[in-house]
C-alpha positions in Angstrom: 0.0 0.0 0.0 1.3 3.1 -1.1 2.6 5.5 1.5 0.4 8.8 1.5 2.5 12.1 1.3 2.3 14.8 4.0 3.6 17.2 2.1 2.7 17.4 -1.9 3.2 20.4 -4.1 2.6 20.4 -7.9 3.8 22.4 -10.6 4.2 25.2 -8.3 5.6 28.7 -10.1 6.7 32.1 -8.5 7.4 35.1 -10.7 9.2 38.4 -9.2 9.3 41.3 -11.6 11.4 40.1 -14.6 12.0 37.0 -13.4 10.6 33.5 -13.3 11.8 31.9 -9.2 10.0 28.8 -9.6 9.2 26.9 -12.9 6.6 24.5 -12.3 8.2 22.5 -9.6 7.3 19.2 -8.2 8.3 18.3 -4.9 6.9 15.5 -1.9 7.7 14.7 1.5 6.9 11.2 3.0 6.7 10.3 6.7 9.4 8.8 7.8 12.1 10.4 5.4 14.8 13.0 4.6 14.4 14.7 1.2 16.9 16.4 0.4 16.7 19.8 -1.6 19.8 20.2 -4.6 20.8 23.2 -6.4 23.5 25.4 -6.6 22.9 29.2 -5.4 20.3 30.6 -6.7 18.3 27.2 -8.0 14.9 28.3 -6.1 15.4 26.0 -3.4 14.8 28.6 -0.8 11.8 30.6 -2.5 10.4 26.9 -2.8 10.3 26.4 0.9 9.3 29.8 1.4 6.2 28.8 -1.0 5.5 26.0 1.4 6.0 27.5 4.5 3.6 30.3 3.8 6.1 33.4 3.7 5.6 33.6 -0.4 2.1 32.3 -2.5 2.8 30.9 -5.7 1.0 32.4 -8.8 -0.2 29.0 -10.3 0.0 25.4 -8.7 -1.2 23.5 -5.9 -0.1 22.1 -2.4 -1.6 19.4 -0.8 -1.2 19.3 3.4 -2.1 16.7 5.5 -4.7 15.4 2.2 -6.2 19.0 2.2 -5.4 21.2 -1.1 -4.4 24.3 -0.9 -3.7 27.0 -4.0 -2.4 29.1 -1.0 -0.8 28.8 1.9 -0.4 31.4 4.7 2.1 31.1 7.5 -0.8 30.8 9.7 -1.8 27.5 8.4 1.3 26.1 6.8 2.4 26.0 11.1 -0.7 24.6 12.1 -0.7 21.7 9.2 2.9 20.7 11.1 5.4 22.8 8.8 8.5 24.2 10.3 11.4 25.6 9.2 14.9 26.3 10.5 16.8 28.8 8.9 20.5 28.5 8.2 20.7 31.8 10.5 18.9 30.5 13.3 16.2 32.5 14.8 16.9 31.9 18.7 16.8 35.2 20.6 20.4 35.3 22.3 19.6 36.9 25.6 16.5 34.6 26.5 16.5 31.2 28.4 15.9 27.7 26.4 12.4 27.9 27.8 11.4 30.8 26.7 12.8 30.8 23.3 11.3 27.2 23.0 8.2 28.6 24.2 7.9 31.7 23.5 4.5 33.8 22.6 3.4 30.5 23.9 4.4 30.3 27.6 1.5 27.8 29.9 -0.6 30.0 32.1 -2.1 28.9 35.8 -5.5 29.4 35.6 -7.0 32.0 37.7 -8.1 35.7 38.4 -5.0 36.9 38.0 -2.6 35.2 34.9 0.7 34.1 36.3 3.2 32.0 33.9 2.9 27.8 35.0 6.9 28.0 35.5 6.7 24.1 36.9 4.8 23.2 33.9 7.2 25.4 31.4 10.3 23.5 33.2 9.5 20.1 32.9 7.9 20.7 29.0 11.4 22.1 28.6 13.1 19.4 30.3 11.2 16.6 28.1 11.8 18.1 24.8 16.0 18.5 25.9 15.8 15.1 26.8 14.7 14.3 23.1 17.6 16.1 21.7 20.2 14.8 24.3 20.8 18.5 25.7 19.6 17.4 29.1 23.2 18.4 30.0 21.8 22.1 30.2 18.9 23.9 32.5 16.0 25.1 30.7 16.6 28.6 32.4 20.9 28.3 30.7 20.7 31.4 28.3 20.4 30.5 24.8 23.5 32.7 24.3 25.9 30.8 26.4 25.2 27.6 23.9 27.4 26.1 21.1 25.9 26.8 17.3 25.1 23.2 17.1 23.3 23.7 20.6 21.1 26.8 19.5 19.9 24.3 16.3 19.0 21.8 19.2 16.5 24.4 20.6 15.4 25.1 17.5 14.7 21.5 16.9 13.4 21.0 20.0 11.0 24.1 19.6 9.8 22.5 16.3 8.8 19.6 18.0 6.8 21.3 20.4 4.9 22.8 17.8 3.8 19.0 16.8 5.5 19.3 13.4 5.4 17.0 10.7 7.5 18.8 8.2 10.8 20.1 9.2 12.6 22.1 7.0 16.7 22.5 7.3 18.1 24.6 5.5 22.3 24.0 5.4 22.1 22.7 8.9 25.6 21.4 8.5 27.4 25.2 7.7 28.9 25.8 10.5 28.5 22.6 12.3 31.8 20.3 13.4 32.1 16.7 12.3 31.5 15.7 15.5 28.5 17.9 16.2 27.0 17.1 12.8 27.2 13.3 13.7 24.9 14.2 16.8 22.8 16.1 14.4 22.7 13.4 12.1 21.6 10.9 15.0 18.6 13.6 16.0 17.5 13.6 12.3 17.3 9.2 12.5 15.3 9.6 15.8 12.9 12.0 14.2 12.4 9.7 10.8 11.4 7.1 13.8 9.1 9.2 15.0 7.3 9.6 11.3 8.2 13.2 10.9 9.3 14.3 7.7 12.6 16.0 7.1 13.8 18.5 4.1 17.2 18.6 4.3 18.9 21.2 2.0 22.7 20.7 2.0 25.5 21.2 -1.4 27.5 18.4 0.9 27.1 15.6 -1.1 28.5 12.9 1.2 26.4 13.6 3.7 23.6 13.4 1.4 24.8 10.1 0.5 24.6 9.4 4.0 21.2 11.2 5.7 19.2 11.2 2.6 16.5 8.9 0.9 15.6 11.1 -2.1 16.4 14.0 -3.5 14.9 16.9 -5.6 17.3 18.7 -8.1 16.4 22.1 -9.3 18.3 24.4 -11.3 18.0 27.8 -12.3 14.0 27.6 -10.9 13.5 24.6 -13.2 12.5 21.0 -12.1 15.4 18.6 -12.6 14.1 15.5 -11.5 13.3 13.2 -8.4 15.8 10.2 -7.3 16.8 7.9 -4.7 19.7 8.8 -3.3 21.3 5.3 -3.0 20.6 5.1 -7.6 22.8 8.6 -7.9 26.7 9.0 -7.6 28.0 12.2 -6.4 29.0 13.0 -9.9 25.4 12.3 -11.0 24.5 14.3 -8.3 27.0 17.6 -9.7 26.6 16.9 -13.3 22.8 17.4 -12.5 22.8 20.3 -10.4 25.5 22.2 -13.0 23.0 21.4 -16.0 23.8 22.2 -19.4 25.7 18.9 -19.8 28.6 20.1 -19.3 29.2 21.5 -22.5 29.0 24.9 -21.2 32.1 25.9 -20.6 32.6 29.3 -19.9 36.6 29.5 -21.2 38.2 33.2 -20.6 39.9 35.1 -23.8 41.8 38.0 -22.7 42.1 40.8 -25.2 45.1 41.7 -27.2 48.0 42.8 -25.2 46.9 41.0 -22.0 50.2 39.7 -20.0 50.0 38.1 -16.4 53.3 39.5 -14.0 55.0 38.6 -11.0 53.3 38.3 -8.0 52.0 41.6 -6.0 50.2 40.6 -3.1 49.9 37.2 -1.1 48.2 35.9 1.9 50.3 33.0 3.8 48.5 31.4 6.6 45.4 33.5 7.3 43.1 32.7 10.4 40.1 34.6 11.7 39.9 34.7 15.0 36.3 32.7 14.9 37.9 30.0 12.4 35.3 31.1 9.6 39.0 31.0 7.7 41.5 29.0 8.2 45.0 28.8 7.4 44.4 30.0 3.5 46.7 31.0 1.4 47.0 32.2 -2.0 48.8 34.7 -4.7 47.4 37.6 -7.2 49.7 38.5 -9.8 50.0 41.8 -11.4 47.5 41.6 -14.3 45.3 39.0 -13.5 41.5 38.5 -11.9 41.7 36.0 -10.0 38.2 34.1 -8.5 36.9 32.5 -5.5 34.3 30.4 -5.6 32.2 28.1 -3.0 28.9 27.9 -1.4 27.3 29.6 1.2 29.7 29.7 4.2 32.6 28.5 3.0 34.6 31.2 3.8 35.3 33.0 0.7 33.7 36.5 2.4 34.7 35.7 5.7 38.6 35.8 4.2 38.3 38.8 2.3 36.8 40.6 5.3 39.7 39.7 7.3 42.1 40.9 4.6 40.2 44.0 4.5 40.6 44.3 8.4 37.0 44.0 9.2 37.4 40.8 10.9 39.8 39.7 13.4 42.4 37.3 12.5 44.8 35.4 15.0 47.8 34.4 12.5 48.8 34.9 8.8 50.6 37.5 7.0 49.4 40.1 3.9 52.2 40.8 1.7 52.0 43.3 -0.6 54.2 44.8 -3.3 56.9 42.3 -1.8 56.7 43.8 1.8 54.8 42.5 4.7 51.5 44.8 5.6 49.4 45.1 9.0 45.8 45.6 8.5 44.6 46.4 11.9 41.2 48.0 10.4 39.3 49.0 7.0 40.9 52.6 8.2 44.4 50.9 7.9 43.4 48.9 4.6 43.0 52.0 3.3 46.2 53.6 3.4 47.6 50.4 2.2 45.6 51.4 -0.9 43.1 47.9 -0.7 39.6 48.4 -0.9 36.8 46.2 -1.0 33.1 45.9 -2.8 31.0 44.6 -0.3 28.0 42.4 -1.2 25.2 44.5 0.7 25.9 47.4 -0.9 22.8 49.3 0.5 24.2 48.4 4.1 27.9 48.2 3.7 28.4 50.1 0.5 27.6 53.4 0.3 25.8 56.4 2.5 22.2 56.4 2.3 21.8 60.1 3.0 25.1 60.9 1.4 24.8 62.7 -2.7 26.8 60.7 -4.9 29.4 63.9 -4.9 29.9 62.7 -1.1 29.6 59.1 -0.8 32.2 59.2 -4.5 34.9 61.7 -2.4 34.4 59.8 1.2 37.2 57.9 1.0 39.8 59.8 -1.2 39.1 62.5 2.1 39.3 59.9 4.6 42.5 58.8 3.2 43.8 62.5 3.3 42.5 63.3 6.4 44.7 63.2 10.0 43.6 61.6 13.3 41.9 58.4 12.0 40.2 60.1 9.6 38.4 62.9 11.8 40.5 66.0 11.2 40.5 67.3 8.2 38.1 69.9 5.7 35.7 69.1 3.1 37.1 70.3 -0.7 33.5 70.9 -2.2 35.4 71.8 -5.2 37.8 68.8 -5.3 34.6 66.5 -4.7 32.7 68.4 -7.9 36.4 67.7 -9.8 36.1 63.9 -8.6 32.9 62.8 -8.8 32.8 64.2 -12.8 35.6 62.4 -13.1 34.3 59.0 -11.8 30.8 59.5 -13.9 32.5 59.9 -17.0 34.9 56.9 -16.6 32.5 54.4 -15.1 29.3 56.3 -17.6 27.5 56.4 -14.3 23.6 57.6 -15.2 22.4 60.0 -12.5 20.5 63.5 -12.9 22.7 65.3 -10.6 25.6 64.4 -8.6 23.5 65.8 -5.8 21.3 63.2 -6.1 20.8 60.8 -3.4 23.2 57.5 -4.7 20.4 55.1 -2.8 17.8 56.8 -5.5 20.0 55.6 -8.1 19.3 51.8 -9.9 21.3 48.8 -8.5 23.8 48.9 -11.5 24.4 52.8 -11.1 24.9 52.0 -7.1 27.3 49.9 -8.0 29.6 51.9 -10.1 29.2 54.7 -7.6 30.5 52.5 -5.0 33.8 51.9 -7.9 34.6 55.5 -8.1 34.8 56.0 -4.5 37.8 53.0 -4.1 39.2 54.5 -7.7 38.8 58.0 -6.7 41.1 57.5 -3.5 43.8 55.2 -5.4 43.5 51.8 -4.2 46.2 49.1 -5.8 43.9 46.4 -4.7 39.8 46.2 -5.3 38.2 43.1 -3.8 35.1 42.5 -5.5 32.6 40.2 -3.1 29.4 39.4 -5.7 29.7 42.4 -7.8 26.9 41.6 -10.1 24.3 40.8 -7.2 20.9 42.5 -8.2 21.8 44.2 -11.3 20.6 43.6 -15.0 22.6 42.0 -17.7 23.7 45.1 -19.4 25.4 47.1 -16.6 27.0 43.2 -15.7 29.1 43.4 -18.6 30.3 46.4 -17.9 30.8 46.1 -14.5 33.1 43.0 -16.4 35.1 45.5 -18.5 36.1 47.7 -15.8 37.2 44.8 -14.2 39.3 43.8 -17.1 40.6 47.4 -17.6 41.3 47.6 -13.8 43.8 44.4 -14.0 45.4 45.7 -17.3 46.0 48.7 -15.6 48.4 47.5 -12.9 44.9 47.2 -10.1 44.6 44.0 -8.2 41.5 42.3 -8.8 40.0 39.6 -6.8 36.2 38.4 -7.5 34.0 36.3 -5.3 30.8 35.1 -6.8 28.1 32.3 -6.3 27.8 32.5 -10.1 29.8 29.8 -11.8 29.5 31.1 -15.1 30.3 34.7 -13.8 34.0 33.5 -12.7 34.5 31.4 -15.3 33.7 33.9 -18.4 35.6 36.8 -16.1 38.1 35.3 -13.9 41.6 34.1 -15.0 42.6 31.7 -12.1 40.0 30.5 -9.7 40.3 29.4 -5.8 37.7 27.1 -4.6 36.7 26.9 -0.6 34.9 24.8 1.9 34.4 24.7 5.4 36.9 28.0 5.5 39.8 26.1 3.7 41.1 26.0 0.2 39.8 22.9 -1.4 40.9 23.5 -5.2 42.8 26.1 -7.4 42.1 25.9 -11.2 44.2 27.8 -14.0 41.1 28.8 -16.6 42.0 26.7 -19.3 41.1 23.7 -16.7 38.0 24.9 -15.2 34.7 24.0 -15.7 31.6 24.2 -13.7 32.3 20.5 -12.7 35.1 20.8 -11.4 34.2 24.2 -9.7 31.2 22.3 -7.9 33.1 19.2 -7.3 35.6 21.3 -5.2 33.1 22.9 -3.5 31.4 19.8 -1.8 34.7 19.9 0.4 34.5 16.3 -1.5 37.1 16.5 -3.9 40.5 19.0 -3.8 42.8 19.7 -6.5 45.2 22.0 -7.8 45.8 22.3 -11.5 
């Protein structure tokens, strides 16, 4: 007798403007089993769940819960049909208890005139559900924030189970999890296929796929791959899959006339952040060059530019630039060293929301002039007119004024605003961390020539992208990571997406 689904959606489809998320996608959770969600970055996988879990309502389709169709679901009843999610950025509230983060909105009330919180009841609930995820070690008054990450996914476990669900959604549970704690993880997952609950498991780590999962979805670019077993696929079945296009699209680079790769300029030997979201990587840019790094969601790529940039603490390595050995205490100090760095939220991190692109264009070419870490010194109105001209011409940035606000400009526009501030104060060195994020397919190829022009030029260019194709049509040397370490360095001529994606499974290293 067949086993009835808890969870089946069909031929579900999201649009956003201009774009198509979801493609008619197919997707079914049994009780009892881990299905695991595959696609590279960007695939739909999240907007998918989203769909199910109520946050986003799909323009055509339907979902069936518990045997009840649906053409809709809200958040409101995706919970209450036993769907839960947990987020790869987990949702516990830091300065609360266990209790009441399991509990919270939710805490048991004695009944009488006057409400008072049931804290003997709210203890031993606690106490139960810490049993069921072997945390019992810990009070259910510990604070949430004195608890490991693999602890804090615990409580979020354990709060899912409170809610009764049926469905529980994980989305990269592994990231930042040890081996050790993701075998404890792993052993929580078994207990709750025991129990009949079913598990989405969304993970690019294809050996532990091969050893949580029963079957697997594989989307890619919105589309509907297909539905296996796990135990029928190989992990390169599994990559050759997820990459599409049969391989034959390989993006392989062509630099221009004249283009000449020189001696090294600046290295990194040994780098360590302080919270081990890099370790011990290494690499060289030579002069000339655009050199990639590629990986999934936290594996470390951003977390090691940040650190060379001075935003994050690291505890050894050195920075070696134009053959002598830099400190970067700060993004102050990185700087005057003459390295700058494109963030990827550029509307956070990137620019000044109440600055005119004249000001947030000059910012750092005055900050860079100016004594006392950067707070004495005037404002040349004049030589910010003279620079941000400048800028608009060479990067053909469209604005009406350069008194306009730059967070009233278009993605793109942002974007080469945010260039001719790093140009405009002289940086050697311009870290690029997803460039093209959010902007249409016109201003991405230009954002690509400046990069080329920057690296004939004599700038240092270093690119980090989720975009496979992006690295590989740009980039002329590419780094791969995983779990914070180098796993793979590819000359251009060797790459392919394959390899690229093979690398970043932490499954396969290799140096060409």
């Amino acid at each position: 007798m067949a086993v009835e689904p808890i969870v089946k959606m069909e031929k579900i489809t999201k649009r956003f403007p201009g774009v198509t998320a979801l493609d008619a996608i197919n997707f079914e959770v049994l009780p009892g089993e881990v299905h695991v969600l595959l696609g590279e970055n960007g695939a739909g996988k999240s907007t998918l769940m989203k769909v199910l879990s109520g946050v986003y309502q799909a323009e055509e389709g339907t979902i069936t819960l518990n045997g009840k169709q649906y053409e809709k679901l809200t958040p409101k009843i995706s919970a209450e049909g036993g769907i839960s999610i947990i987020y790869q950025e987990l949702s516990v509230v830091n300065w609360l208890d266990i209790r009441e983060n399991i509990f919270m909105g939710r805490l048991p009330m004695k009944k009488g005139a006057i409400p008072m919180v049931d804290y003997a009841k709210l203890n031993s609930d606690t106490e139960e559900l810490l049993k069921r995820v072997n945390l019992q070690k810990h009070q259910p008054t510990t604070s949430v924030g004195d608890l490991s990450i693999s602890e804090k996914q615990m409580v979020e476990i354990a709060k899912s189970i409170s809610f009764n669900a049926k469905v529980i959604i994980m989305d990269e549970p592994t990231s930042s999890l040890t081996e050790e704690e993701v075998k404890k993880l792993f052993d929580i997952i078994r207990q709750l296929k025991e129990e009949g609950r079913g598990i989405v498991f969304i993970s690019h780590k294809l050996s532990e796929i091969e050893e949580i999962g029963d079957r697997i979805t594989i989307m890619k670019d919105g589309g509907y791959v297909g539905t296996y077993q796990v135990k029928d696929l190989t992990q390169d079945d599994m990559v050759r899959m997820m990459v599409g296009r049969e391989i034959k699209g390989t993006y392989q680079h062509t630099p221009e006339d004249g283009f000449e790769i020189g001696d090294v300029f600046f290295e990194v030997q040994n780098l360590t952040r302080k919270d081990k979201r890099a370790q011990d990587v290494s690499f060289k840019l030579r002069r000339g060059e655009i050199l990639g790094f590629s990986g999934l969601v936290g594996a470390g790529r951003s977390e090691t530019m940040e650190a060379i940039y001075g935003a994050a603490p690291r505890t050894s390595g050195k920075i070696i630039f134009e053959g002598k050995e830099i400190d970067v205490k700060n993004p102050y100090s990185a700087l005057h060293h003459g390295i700058g760095l494109v963030t990827e939220n550029r509307r956070e991190t990137g620019f000044f929301q109440n600055f005119s692109n004249r000001r947030n264009i000059a910012i750092a070419n005055q900050l860079k002039k100016a004594r006392g870490d950067g707070i004495i010194g005037l404002i040349d109105r004049k030589a910010e007119v003279e620079m941000s001209n400048a800028q608009q011409k060479a990067m053909q940035i469209k604005w009406t004024t350069p008194e306009q606000l730059t967070m009233n400009l278009s993605g793109g526009n942002q974007q080469k605003v945010i260039l001719g501030k790093w140009l405009a104060a002289g940086v050697k060195l311009l870290i690029f961390d997803e460039p093209t994020k959010g902007i249409d397919v016109g201003t991405k190829s230009e954002i690509y020539r400046i990069m080329r022009t920057l690296a004939d030029e004599g700038i240092g260019v270093i690119v980090v992208s989720s975009e496979m194709p992006e690295l590989l049509s740009v980039c002329d040397r590419i780094i791969v990571m995983a779990d914070g370490k180098v796993t793979g360095t590819f000359d251009i001529a060797e790459a392919t997406e394959e390899h690229l994606a093979k690398a970043a499974t932490g499954d396969a290293a290799r140096e060409v």
